[in-house]
C-alpha positions in Angstrom: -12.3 17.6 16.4 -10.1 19.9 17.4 -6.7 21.4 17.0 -4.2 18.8 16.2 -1.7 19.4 18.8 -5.0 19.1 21.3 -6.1 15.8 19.9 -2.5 14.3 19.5 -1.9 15.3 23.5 -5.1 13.6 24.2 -3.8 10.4 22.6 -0.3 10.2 24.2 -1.5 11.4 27.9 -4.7 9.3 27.9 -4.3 6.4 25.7 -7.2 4.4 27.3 -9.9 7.1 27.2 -9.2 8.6 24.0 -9.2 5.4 21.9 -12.6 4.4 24.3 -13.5 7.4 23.1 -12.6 6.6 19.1 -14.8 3.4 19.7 -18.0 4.8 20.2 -17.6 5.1 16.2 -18.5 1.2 15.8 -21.5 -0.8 17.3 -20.5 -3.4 19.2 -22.4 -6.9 20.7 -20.7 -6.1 23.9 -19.2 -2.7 24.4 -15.2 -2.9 25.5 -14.4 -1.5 29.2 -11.1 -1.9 28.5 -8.9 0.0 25.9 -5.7 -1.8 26.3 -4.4 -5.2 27.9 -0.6 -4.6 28.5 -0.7 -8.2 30.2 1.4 -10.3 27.9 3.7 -7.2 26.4 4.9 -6.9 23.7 2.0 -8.9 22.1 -0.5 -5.7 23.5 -4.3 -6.2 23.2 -7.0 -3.8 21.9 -10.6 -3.7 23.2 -10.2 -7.3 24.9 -13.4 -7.6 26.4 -15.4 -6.5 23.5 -17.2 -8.0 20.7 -18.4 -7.3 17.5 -18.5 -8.0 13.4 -17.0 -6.1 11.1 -19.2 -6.6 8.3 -22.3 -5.8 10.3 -20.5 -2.3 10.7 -19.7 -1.8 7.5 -22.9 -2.4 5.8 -26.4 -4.0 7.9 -25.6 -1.4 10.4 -26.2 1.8 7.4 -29.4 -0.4 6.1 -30.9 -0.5 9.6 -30.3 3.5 9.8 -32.6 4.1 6.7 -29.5 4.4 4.3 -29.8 1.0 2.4 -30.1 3.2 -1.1 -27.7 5.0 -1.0 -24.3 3.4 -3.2 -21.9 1.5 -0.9 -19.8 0.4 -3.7 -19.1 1.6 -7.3 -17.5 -1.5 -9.7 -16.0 1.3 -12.8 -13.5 -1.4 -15.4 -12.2 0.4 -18.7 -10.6 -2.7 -19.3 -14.3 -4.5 -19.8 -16.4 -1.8 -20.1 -18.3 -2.4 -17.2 -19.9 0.0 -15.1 -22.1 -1.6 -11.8 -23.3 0.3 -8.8 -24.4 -1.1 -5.4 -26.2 0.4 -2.8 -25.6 -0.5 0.7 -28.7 -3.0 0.3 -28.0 -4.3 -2.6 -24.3 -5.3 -1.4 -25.2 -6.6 2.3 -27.5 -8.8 0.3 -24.7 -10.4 -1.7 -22.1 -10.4 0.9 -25.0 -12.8 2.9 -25.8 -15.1 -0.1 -22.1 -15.3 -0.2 -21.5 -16.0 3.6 -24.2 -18.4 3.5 -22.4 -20.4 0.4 -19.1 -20.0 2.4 -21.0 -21.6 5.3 -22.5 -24.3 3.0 -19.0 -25.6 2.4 -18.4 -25.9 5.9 -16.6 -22.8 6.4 -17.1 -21.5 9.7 -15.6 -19.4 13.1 -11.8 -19.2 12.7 -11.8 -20.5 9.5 -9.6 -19.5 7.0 -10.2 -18.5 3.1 -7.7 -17.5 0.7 -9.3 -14.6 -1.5 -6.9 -14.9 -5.5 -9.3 -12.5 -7.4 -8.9 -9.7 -9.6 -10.3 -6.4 -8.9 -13.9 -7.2 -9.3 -16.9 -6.3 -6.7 -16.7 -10.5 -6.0 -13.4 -9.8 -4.2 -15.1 -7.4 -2.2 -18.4 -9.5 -1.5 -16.1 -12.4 -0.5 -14.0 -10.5 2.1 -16.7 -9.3 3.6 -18.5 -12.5 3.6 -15.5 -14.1 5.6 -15.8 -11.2 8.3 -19.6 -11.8 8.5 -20.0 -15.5 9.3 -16.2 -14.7 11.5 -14.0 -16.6 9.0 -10.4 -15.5 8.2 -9.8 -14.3 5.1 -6.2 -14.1 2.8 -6.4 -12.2 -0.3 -3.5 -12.9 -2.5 -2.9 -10.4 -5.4 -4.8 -11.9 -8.4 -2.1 -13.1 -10.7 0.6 -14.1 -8.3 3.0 -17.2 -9.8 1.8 -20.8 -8.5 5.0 -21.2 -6.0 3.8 -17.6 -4.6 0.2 -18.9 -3.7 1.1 -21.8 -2.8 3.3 -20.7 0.4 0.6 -18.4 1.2 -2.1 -21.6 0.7 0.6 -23.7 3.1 0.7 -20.7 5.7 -3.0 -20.0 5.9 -3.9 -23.4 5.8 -7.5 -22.6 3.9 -10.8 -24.7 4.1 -11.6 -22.9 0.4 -10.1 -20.8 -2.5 -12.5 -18.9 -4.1 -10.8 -17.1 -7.3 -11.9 -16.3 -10.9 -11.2 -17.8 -14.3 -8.6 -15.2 -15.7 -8.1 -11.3 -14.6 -7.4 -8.7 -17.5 -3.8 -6.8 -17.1 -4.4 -3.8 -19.5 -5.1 -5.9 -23.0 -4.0 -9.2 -21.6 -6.5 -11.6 -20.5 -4.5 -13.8 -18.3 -5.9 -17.2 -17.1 -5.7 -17.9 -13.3 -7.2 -21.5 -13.2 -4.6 -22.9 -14.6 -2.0 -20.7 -12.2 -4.4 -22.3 -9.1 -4.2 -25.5 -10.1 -0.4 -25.5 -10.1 -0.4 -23.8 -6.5 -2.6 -26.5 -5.5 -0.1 -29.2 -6.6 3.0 -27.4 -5.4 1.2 -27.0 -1.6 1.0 -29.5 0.8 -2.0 -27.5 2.0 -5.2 -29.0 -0.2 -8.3 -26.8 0.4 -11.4 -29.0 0.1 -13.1 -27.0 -2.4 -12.3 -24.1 -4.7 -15.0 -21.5 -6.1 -14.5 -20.1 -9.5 -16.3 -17.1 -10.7 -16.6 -17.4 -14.7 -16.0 -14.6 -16.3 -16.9 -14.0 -19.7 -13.3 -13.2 -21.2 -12.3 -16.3 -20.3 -14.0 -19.4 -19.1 -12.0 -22.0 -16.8 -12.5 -25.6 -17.2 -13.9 -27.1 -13.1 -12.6 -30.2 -11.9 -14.2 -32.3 -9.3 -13.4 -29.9 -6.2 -14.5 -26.8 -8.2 -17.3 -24.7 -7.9 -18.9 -22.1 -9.9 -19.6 -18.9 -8.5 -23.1 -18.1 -9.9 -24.3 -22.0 -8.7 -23.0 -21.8 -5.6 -25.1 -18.9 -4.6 -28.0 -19.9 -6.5 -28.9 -22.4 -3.8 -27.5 -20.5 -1.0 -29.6 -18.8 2.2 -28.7 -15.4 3.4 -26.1 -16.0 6.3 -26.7 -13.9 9.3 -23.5 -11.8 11.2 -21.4 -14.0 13.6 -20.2 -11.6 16.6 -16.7 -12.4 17.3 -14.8 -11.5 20.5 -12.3 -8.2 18.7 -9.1 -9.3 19.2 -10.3 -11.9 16.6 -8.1 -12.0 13.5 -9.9 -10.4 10.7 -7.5 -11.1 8.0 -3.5 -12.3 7.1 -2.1 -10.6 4.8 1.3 -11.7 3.5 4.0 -8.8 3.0 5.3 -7.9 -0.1 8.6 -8.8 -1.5 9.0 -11.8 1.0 11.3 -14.6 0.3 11.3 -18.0 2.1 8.1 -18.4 4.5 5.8 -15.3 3.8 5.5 -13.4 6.8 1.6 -13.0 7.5 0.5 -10.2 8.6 -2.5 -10.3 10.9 -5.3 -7.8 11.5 -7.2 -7.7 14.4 -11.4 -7.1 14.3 -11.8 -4.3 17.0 -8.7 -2.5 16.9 -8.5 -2.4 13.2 -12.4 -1.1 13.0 -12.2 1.2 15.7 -8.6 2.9 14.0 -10.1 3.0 10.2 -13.6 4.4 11.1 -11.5 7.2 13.3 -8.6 7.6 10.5 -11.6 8.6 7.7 -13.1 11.8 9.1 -9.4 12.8 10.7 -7.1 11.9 7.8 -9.1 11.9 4.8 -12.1 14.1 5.6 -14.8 11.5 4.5 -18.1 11.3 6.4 -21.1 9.0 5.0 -22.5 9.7 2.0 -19.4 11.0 0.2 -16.7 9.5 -2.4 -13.8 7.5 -2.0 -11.7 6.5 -4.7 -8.8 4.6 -3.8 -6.8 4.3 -6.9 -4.8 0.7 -5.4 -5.9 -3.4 -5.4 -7.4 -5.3 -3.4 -4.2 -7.5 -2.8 -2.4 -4.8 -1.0 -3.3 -3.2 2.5 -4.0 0.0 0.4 -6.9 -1.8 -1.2 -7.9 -3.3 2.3 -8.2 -0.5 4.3 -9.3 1.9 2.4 -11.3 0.5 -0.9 -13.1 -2.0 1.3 -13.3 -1.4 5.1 -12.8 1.8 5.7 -15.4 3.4 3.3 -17.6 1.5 4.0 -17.2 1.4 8.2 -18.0 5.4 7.8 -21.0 4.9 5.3 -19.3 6.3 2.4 -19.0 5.7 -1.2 -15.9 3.7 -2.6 -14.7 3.1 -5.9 -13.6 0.0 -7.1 -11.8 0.3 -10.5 -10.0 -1.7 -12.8 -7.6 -0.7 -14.7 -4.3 1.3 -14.8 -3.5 5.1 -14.7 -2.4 5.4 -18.0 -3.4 2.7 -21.2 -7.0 1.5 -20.0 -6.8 3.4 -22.2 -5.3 7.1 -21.8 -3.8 8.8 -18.8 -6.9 10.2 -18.2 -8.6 7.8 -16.6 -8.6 8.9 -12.9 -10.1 12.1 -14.0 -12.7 10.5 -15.6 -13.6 8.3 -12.5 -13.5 11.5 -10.4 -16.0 13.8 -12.3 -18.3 10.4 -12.9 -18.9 9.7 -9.2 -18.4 13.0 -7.3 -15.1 11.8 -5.9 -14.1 14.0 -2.9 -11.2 12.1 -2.0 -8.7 10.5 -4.2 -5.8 8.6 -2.8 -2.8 5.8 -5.1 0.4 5.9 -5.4 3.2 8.6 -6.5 4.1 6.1 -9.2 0.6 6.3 -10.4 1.1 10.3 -10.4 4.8 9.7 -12.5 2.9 7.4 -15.1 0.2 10.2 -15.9 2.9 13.1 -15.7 5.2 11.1 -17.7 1.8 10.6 -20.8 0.5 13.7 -20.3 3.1 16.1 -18.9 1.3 19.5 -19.5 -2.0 17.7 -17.9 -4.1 18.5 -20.4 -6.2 15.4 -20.1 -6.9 16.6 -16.8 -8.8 19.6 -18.1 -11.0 18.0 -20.3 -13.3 16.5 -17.2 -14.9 18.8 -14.2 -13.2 18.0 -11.3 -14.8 20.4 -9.0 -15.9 18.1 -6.4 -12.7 16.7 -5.8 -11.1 18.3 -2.3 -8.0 16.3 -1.5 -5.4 14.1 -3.3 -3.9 11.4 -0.8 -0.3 9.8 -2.3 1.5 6.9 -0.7 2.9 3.7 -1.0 6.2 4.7 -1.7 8.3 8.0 -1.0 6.8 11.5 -2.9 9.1 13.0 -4.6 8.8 17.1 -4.3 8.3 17.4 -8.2 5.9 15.1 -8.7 3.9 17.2 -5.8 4.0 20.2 -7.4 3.2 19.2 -10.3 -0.1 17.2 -9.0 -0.2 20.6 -6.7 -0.1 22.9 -10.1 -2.7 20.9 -12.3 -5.5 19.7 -9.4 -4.8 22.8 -7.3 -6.4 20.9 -4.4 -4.8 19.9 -1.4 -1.8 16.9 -2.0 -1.4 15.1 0.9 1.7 12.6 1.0 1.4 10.0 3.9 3.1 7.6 5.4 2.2 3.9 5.9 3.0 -0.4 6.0 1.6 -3.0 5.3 1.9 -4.0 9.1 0.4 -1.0 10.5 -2.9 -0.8 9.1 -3.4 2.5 8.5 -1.6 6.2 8.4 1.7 6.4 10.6 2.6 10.4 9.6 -0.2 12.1 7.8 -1.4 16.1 7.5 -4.9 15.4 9.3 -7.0 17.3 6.9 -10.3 16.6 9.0 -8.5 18.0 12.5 -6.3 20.7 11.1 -4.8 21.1 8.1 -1.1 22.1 8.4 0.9 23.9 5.8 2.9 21.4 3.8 6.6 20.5 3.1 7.2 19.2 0.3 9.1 15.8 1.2 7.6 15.0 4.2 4.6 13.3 4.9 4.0 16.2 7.7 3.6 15.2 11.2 2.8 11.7 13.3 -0.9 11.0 13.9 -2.2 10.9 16.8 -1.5 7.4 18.6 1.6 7.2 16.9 5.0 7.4 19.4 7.5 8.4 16.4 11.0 8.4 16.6 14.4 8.8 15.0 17.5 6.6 16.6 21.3 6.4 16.1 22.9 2.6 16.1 23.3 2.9 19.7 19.6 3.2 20.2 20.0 7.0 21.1 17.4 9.9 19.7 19.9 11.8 16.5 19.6 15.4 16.8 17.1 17.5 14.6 17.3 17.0 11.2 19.7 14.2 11.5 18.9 10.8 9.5 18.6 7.8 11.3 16.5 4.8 11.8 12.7 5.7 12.1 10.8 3.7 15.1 7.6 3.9 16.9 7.3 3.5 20.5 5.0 0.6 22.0 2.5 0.1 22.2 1.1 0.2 18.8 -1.7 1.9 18.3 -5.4 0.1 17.2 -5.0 -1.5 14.0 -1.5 -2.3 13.9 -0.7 -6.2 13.5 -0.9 -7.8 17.2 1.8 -10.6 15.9 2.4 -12.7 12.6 0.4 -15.7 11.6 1.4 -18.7 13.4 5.2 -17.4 13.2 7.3 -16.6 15.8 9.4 -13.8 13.8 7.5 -11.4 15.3 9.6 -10.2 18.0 12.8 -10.6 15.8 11.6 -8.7 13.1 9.8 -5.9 14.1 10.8 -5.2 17.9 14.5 -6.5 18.9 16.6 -3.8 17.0 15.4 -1.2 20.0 13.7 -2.2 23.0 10.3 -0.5 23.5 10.4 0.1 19.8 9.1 -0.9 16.3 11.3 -0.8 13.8 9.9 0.3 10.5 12.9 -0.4 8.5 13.1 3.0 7.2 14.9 6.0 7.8 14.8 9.8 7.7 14.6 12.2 10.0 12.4 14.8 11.7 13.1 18.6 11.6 12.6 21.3 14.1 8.9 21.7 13.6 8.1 17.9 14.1 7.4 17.5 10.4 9.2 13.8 9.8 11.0 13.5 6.5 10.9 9.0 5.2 13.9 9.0 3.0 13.9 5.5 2.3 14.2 2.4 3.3 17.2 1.5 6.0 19.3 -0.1 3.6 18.8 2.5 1.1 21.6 4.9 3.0 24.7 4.3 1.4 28.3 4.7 2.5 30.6 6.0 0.1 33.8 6.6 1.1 33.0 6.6 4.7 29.9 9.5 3.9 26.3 8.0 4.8 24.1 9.5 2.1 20.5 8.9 1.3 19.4 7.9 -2.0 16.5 9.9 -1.6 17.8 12.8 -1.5 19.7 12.1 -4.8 16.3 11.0 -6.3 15.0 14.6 -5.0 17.1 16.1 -7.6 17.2 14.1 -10.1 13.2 14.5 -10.2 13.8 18.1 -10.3 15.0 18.2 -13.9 12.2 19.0 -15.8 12.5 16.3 -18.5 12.1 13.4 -15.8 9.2 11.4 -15.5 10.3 9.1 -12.1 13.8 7.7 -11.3 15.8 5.4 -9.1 19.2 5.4 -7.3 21.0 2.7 -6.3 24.3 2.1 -4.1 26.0 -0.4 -6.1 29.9 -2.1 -4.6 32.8 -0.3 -5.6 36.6 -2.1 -4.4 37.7 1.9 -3.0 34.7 3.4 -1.7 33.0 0.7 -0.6 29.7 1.6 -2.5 29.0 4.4 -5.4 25.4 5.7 -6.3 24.1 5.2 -9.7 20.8 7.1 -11.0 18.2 5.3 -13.8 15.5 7.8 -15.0 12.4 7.9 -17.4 11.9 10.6 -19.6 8.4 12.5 -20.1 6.5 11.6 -23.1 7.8 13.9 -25.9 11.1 14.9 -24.9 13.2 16.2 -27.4 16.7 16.0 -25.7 19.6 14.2 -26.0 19.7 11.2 -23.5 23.6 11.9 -23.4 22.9 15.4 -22.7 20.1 14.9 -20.2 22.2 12.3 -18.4 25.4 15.5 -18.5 22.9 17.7 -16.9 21.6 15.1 -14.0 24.8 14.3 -12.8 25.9 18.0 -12.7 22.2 18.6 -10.7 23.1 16.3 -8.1 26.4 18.1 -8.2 25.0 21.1 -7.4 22.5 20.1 -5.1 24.2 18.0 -3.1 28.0 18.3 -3.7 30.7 16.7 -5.2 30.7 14.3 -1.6 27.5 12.2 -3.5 29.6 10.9 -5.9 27.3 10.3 -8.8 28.7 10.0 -11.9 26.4 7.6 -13.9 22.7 8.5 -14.7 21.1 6.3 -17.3 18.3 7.0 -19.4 15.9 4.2 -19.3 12.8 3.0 -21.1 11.1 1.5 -17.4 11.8 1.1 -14.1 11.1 -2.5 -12.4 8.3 -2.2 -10.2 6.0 -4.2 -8.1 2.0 -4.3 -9.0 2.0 -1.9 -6.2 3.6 0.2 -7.9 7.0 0.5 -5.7 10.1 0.5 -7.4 12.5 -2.6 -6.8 15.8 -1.0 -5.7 16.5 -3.8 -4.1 16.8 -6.5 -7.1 18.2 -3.8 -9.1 20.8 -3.0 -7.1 21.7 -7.3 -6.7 22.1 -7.5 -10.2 24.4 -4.4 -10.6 26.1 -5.8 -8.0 26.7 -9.4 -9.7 24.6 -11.0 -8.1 22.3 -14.4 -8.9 19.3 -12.0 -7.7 15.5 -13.7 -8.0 13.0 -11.8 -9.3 10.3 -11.2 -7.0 7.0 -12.8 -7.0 5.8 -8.8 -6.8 6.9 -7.8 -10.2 4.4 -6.5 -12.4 6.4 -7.1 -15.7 9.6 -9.2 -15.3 10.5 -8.4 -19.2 11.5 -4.5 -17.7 14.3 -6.3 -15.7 15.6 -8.6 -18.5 15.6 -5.0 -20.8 17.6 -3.4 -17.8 20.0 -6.3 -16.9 22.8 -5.4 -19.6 22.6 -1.4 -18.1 22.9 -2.8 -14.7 25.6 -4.9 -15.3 27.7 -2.7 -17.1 31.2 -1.9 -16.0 30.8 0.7 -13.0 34.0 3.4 -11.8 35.3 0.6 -9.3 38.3 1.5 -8.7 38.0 4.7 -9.1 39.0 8.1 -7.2 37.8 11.8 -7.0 40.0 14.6 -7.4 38.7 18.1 -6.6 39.6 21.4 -8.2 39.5 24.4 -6.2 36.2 25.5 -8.0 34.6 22.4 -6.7 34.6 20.6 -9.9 35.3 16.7 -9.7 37.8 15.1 -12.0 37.4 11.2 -12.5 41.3 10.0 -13.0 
């Protein structure tokens, strides 16, 4: 493609011709003219004169090119046992019985159908039967609490439900039926019908407005692809984390296809016929993007597995998936990465499987710590490529673009901006901060292809994401960007803390906490203090088999960040925990943690993968803190508490 500073100055100096350009990747019904309609700024318009359907691109299109055998979609579950393979024939097939039920039921153009599955190739089938017949789909993360679903049900107003009769989370079999139900009751929303896939661990009892899966399609014709004008939604997808009204993200069908099929050969170096394993769910935009569309947009193999990284049931798991299918290109979350360093620290699983066909290892999702690179780095000794992404934009923000140039890598930073992507780091004032200065990360308008054109049928839009800075996005994290354009995401906005009138980022505290080389993945958090206004405190999980003292270990962390950072950070209380609170994403819930240090009645959030870690940590939290307390310094640089 090119040298990256060549394509990224094509993308910022011709916008319309280089993303007209990009589309000649997708077939369209009518070929867009246009690139960009600016006319009703800042809601900006992608391809507005073209049509298409997604679904045709992503599967009839490689059948009608000869490719129909070739696997589209590989369904791996420890957790059952299973093991299932599509081809791209086999799977259109489905996905047209299944868009031909969906239609049955009355489900039609501009519909919308709310998707509560676990990770199971039905989820797939039914997303992609929405964007076939030009319905709407909302996938809600299989397992969510009954008030959770039912905002999402009120917000997205769906004609049908289709979900399953229970998921499996590691040995638990846990029933959704009876969690639908309850949503159902709790929303003033009623869909008219629900579909239930039966599985075998756990059968749900249908009520008068269920259906079962397997009938449903029994009696179903093949449903033929709906072409849909491309600034279309193609899906809402509610944001993480979100109290109140759920703010619904919404994906376009032109601008989203045209930015995925483009991001897979200049991102993740994937080109048809190879292997994807995306190591996420379905419920998040990870599992979206690039388990479902985006593999399958380039004619490319994906991987859809269920399970965990570690205790489905070892940590070696995700070397098992990527000797068994060739995987070229393996991309989750750093946590994921911490979980299998912290259960197998000297990654010997690792060595037990051949992983020669394995090229690249994509992290993101949440901030990559440099030790948990170098480790990956050390053991796979492939290429580990952090990148940096939201829910609301679609795809990579800041990525090392492996298929246009690989750059050499710092660990810390995600490396440099795609192409498309206007990024920026601004003071309060709304003025660019100097090299290597933190400060609030933005993105100039407009957006690029893919990003969300607005919220669904909310008008928070402009208020949330494009008020702080005019002419800007605000991504609502912060960092900064060094001399050689590399940016740096340290963490969210309001994870900068001020202590004693000193701004410093909790991410760079994590840094060197992460560096000791008994710690498996940690969190800091700026908790109130009556003199300093806030004080830092670190919670870490030890590797599997460490044989220190936690009193010691704890000594030697707060003396690390001593020396690493200075006596200025403050940080005087590292705790040794058994887990961190995280979200079934896998990011780590600073936020609620640092409420309940703080005193706070904080809820737990609907995200949570297991509330019982919180309810362990609340007394360590909670704990008396240093308020009130002051720093005296000794010449040698040593800090007294008095």
């Amino acid at each position: 493609m090119g040298l990256y500073e060549d394509v990224f100055r094509a993308s910022t100096e011709d916008p319309e011709r280089f993303w007209l350009d990009a589309a000649g990747g997708i077939d369209w019904d009518v070929v867009p003219r246009r690139a960009l309609d600016s006319s009703d700024a800042p809601f900006y318009r992608w391809f507005p004169d073209g049509r298409l359907n997604v679904c045709f691109n992503a599967l009839d299109r490689h059948v009608e090119a000869g490719r129909g055998d070739q696997p589209a979609l590989v369904y791996d579950s420890p957790v059952t046992g299973t093991r299932r393979t599509y081809s791209y024939t086999q799977l259109r097939d489905e996905v047209a019985v299944f868009a031909g039920a969906l239609a049955r039921l009355g489900v039609g153009h501009g519909d919308r159908v709310v998707i509560y599955l676990p990770m199971v190739p039905e989820a797939a089938v039914a997303m992609l039967a929405c964007a076939r017949i030009g319905a709407v789909h909302s996938v809600v993360f299989g397992g969510f609490a009954p008030r959770e679903l039912a905002l999402r049900i009120d917000d997205a107003a769906p004609k049908v439900v289709v979900s399953a009769s229970c998921g499996i989370e590691g040995e638990r079999v846990i029933a959704y039926k009876p969690m639908l139900d309850r949503a159902i009751e709790l929303a003033a929303h009623k869909p008219q019908k629900t579909v239930i896939l039966q599985r075998p661990q756990a059968r749900a009892e249908l009520g008068p407005d269920d259906l079962d899966w397997a009938d449903l399609v029994a009696g179903s014709p093949p449903a033929a692809c709906v072409p849909v004008p491309a600034n279309d939604p193609l899906y809402i997808l509610y944001t993480s984390g979100t109290t109140g009204k759920p703010k619904g993200v919404v994906r376009d069908c032109g601008g989203y296809a045209v930015a995925l099929h483009w991001s897979m050969g200049a991102v993740y170096d994937i080109g048809p016929g190879e292997t994807m394993f995306t190591g996420s769910d379905v419920g998040w935009v990870v599992g979206h993007s690039y388990i479902v569309y985006a593999p399958l947009l380039v004619g490319a193999t994906t991987v859809l597995y269920e399970g965990k990284p570690v205790g489905t049931p070892d940590a070696g798991q995700f070397w098992r998936v990527a000797e068994d299918y060739r995987v070229k290109t393996m991309f989750t979350a750093p946590t994921a990465f911490r979980a299998i360093r912290k259960e197998d620290p000297e990654g010997t699983l690792a060595a037990a499987h051949d992983l020669s066909h394995l090229r690249y290892l994509f992290l993101a999702g949440e901030r990559l710590d440099p030790e948990t690179y170098r480790w990956a780095s050390a053991l796979l000794e492939v290429p580990v490529i952090d990148h940096w992404w939201q829910t609301e934009t679609g795809w990579p923000i800041v990525a090392n673009p492996v298929g246009i140039e690989a750059a050499p890598v710092k660990p810390g930073s995600p490396t440099r901006p795609l192409p498309g992507w206007d990024v920026r780091v601004l003071d309060p004032t709304g003025e660019p901060v100097p090299e290597g200065v933190d400060g609030a990360i933005v993105v100039g308008l407009p957006l690029p292809p893919g990003a969300l054109p607005t919220l669904w049928n909310d008008d928070r839009y402009v208020a949330s994401y494009l008020s702080a800075y005019e002419g800007y996005y605000l991504t609502g994290d912060s960092g900064h960007i060094d001399e050689d354009g590399y940016v740096f995401v340290m963490g969210r906005t309001d994870d900068v803390i001020n202590v004693a009138g000193h701004r410093l980022s909790t991410g760079a505290m994590e840094e060197a906490l992460a560096a000791h080389p008994d710690v498996a993945e940690c969190a800091v958090i700026g908790v109130a203090d009556a003199l300093k206004g806030q004080v830092p405190r670190g919670f870490v999980v030890l590797k599997a088999g460490t044989e220190g003292e936690p009193a010691e270990i704890e000594a030697e962390l707060v003396q690390l960040v001593r020396d690493r950072i200075g006596a200025v950070a403050s940080l005087k209380d590292v705790a040794v925990v058994a887990a961190l609170p995280k979200t079934r994403s896998g990011k780590i819930l600073r936020r609620t943690m640092r409420g309940i240090a703080d005193g706070l009645d904080e809820p737990i959030p609907s995200t949570i993968d297991d509330a019982n870690v919180i309810d362990t940590l609340r007394p360590v939290l909670r704990r008396p803190g240093h308020t009130g307390q002051t720093d005296q310094t000794d010449q040698t640089g040593r800090a007294d508490r008095t």
